[in-house]
Backbone as CSV, one residue per row, in Angstrom:
resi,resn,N_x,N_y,N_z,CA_x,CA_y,CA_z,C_x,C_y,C_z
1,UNK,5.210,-1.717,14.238,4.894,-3.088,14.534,6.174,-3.901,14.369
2,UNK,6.371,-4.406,15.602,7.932,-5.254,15.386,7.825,-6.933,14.872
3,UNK,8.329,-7.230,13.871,8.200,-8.928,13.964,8.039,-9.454,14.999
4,UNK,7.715,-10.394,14.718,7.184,-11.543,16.027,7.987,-12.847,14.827
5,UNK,7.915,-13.685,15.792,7.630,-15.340,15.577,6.968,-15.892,14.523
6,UNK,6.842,-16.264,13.283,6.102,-16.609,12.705,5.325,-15.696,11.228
7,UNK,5.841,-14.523,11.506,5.506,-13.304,10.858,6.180,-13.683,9.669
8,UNK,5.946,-13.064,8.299,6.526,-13.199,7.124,8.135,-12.383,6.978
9,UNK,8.783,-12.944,6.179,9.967,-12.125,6.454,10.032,-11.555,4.524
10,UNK,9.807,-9.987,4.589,10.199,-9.461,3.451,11.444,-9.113,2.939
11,UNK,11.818,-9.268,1.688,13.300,-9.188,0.849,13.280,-7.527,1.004
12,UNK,14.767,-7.441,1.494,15.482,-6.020,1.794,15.112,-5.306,-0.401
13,UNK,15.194,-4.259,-0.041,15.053,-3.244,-1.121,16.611,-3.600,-1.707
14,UNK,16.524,-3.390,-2.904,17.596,-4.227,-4.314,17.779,-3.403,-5.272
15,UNK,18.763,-2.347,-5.134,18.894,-1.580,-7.315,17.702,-0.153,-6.579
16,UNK,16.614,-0.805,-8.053,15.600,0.382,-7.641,14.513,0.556,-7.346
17,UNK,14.597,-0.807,-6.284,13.401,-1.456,-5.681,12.932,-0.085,-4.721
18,UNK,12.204,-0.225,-3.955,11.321,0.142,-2.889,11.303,-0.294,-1.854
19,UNK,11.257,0.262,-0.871,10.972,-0.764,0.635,9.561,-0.631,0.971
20,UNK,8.956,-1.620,1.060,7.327,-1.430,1.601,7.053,-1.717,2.915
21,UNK,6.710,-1.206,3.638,6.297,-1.314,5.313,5.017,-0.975,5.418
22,UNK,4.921,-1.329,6.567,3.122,-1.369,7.401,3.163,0.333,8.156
23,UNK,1.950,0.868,7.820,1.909,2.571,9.126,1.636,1.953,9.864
24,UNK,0.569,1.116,10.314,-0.063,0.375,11.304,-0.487,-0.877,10.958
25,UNK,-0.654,-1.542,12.812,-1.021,-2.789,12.700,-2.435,-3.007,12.011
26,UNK,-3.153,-2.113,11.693,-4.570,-2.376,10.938,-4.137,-2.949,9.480
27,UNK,-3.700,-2.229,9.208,-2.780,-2.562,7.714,-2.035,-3.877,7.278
28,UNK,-1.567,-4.294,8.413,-1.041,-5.469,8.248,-2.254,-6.700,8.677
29,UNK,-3.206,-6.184,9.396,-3.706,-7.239,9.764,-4.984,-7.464,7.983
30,UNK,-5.117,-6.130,7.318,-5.531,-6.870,6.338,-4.906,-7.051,5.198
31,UNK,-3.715,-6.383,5.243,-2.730,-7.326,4.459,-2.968,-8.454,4.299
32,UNK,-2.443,-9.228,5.284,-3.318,-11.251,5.947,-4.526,-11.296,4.721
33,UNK,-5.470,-10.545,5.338,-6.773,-11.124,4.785,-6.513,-11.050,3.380
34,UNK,-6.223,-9.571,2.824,-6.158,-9.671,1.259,-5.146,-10.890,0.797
35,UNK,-3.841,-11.172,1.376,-3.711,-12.402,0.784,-4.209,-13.769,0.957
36,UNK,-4.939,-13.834,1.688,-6.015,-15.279,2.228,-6.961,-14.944,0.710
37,UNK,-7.684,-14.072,0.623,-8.696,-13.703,-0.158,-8.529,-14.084,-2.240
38,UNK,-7.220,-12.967,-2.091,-6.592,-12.506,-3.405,-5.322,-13.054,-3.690
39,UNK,-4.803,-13.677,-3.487,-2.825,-13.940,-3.012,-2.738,-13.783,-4.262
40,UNK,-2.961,-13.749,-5.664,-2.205,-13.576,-6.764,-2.481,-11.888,-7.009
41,UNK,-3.815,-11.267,-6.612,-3.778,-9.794,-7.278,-2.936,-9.158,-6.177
42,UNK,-2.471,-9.875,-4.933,-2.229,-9.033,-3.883,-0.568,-8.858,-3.942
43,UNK,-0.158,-10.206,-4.501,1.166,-10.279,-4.967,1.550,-9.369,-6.011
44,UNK,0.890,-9.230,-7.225,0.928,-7.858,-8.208,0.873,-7.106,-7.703
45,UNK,-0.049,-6.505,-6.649,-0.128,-5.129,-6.378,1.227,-5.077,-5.777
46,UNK,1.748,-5.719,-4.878,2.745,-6.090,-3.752,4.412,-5.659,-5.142
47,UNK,4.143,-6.307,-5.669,5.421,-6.122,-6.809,5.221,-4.607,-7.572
48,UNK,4.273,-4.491,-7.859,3.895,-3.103,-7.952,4.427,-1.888,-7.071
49,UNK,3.704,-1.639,-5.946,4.550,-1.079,-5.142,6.269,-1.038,-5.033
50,UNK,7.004,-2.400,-5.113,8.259,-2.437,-5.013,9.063,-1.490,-6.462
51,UNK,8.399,-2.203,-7.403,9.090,-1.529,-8.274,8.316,-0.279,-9.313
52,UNK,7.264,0.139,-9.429,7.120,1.765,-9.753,5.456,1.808,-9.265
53,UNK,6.011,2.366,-8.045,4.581,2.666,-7.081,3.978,3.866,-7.219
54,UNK,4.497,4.813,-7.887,4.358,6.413,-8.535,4.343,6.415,-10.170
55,UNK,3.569,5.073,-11.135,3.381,5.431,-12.616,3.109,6.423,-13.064
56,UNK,3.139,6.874,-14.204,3.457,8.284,-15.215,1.868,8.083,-15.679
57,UNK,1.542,6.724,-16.363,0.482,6.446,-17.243,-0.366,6.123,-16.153
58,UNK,-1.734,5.759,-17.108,-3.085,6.227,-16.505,-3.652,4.753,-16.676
59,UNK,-3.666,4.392,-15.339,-4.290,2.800,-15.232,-5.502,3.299,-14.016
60,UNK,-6.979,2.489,-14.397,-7.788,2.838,-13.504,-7.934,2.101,-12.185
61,UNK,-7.036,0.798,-11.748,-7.322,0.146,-11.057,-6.040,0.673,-9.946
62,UNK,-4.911,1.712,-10.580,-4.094,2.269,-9.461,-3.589,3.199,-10.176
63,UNK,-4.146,4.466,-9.050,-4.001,5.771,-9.320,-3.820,6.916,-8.226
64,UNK,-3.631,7.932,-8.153,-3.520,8.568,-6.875,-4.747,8.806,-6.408
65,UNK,-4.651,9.460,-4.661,-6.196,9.866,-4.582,-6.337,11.276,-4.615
66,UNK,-7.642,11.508,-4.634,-7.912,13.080,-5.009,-8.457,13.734,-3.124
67,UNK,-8.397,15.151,-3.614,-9.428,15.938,-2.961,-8.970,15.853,-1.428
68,UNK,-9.496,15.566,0.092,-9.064,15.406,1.241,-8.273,14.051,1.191
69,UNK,-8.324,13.163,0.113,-7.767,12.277,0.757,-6.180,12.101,-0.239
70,UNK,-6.097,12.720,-0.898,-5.054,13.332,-2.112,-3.890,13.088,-0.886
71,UNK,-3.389,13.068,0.505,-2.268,13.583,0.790,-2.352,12.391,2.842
72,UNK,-1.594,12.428,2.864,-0.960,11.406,4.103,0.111,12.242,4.882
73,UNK,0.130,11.909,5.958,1.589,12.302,6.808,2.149,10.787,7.144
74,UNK,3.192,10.454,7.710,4.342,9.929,8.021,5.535,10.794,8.285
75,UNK,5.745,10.417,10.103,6.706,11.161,10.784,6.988,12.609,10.327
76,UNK,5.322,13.034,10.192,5.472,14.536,10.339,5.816,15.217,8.635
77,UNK,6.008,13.970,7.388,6.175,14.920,6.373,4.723,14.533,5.810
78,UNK,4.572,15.307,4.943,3.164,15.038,3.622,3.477,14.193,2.785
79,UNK,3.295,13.474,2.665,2.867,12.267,1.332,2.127,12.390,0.282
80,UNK,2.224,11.806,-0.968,1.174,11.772,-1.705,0.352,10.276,-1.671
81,UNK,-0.862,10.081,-1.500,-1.515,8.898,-1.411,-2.106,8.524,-2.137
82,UNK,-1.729,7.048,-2.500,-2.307,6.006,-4.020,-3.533,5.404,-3.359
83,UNK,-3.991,4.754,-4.315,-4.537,2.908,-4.366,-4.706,2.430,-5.356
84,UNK,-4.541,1.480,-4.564,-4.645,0.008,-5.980,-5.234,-0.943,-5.361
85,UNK,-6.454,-0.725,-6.584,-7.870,-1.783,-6.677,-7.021,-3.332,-6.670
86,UNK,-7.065,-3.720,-5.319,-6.936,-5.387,-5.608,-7.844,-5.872,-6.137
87,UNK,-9.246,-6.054,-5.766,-10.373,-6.913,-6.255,-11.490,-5.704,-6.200
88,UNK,-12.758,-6.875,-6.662,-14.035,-5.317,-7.101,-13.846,-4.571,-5.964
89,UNK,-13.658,-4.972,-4.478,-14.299,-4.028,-3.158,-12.868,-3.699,-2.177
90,UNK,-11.878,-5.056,-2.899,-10.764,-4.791,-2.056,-9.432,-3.728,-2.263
91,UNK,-8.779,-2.872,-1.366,-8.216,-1.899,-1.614,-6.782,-1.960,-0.824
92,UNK,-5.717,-1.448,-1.701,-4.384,-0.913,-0.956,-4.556,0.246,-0.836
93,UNK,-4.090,1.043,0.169,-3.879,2.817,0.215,-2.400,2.692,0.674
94,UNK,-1.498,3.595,0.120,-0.740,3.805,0.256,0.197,4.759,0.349
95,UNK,1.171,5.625,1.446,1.483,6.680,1.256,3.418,6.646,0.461
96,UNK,3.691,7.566,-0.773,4.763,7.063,-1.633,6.214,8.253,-0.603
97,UNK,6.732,7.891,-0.203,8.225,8.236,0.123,9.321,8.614,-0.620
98,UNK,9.122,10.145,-1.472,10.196,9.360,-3.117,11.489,10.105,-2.731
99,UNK,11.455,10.761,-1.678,13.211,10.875,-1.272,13.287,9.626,-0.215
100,UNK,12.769,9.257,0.317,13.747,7.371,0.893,13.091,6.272,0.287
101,UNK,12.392,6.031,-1.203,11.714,5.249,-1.447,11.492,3.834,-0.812
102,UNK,10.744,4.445,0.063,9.875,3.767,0.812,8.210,3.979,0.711
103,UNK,7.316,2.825,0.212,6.080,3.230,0.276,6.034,2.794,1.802
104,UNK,4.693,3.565,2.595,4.268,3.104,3.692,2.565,2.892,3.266
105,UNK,2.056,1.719,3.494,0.900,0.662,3.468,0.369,1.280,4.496
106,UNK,-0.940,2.294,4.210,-1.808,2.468,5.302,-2.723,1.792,5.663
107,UNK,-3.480,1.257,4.580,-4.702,0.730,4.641,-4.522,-0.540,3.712
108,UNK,-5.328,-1.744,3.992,-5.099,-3.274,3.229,-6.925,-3.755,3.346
109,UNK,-7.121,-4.241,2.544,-8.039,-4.914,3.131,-9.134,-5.467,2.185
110,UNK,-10.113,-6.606,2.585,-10.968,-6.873,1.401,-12.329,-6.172,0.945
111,UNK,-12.251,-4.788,1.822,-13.504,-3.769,1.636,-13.281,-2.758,1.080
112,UNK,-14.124,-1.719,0.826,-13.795,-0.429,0.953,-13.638,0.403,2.369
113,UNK,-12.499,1.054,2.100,-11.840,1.586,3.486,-13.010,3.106,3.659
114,UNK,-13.171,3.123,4.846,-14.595,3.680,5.366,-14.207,5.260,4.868
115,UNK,-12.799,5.434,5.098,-13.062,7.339,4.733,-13.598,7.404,3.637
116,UNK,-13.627,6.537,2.410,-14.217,6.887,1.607,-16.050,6.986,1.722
117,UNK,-16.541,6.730,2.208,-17.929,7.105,2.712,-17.752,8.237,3.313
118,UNK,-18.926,9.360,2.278,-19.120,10.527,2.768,-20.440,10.843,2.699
């Protein structure tokens, strides 16, 4: 998804920051919403990601995922895939990049993201 006009402009990666990007335009479009919705938990999560998007310790509101959904591709490599509980229903998914630390933002939004219905 290329900027446009009007689009937010994010701060380049710094030290031992992270770069965070969109996989898709779905992602970004509820990006939007979660910050319309949440803008302060979405900003934590958002700083989160930048600076240790892969924690050691055991927080329940962001953690990896398990089982089929344990793992992501991007340009063909495997990922390991997080989330972090913005609000009771709203969710980041995210796939972690830790040789170009770069997270890539799959999923945003103020629901639960449907793969999880089984």
């Amino acid at each position: 998804m290329s900027p446009k006009r009007g689009d937010r402009v994010g701060p380049p990666g710094w030290g031992t920051e992270w770069d965070v990007r969109f996989l898709n335009g779905e992602a970004a479009k509820g990006w939007e919403e979660l910050c319309c919705q949440a803008p302060g938990n979405t900003l934590q999560a958002w700083q989160v990601m930048r600076h240790d998007p892969l924690p050691s310790g055991r927080n329940p509101r962001h953690h990896p995922m398990h089982d089929h959904l344990a793992e992501g591709k991007v340009k063909g490599r495997t990922l390991p895939r997080w989330q972090i509980e913005v609000t009771g229903a709203g969710r980041i998914w995210y796939l972690a990049d830790e040789d170009r630390r770069t997270v890539w933002v799959e999923y945003a939004g103020p629901g639960h993201p449907k793969a999880t219905d089984r």
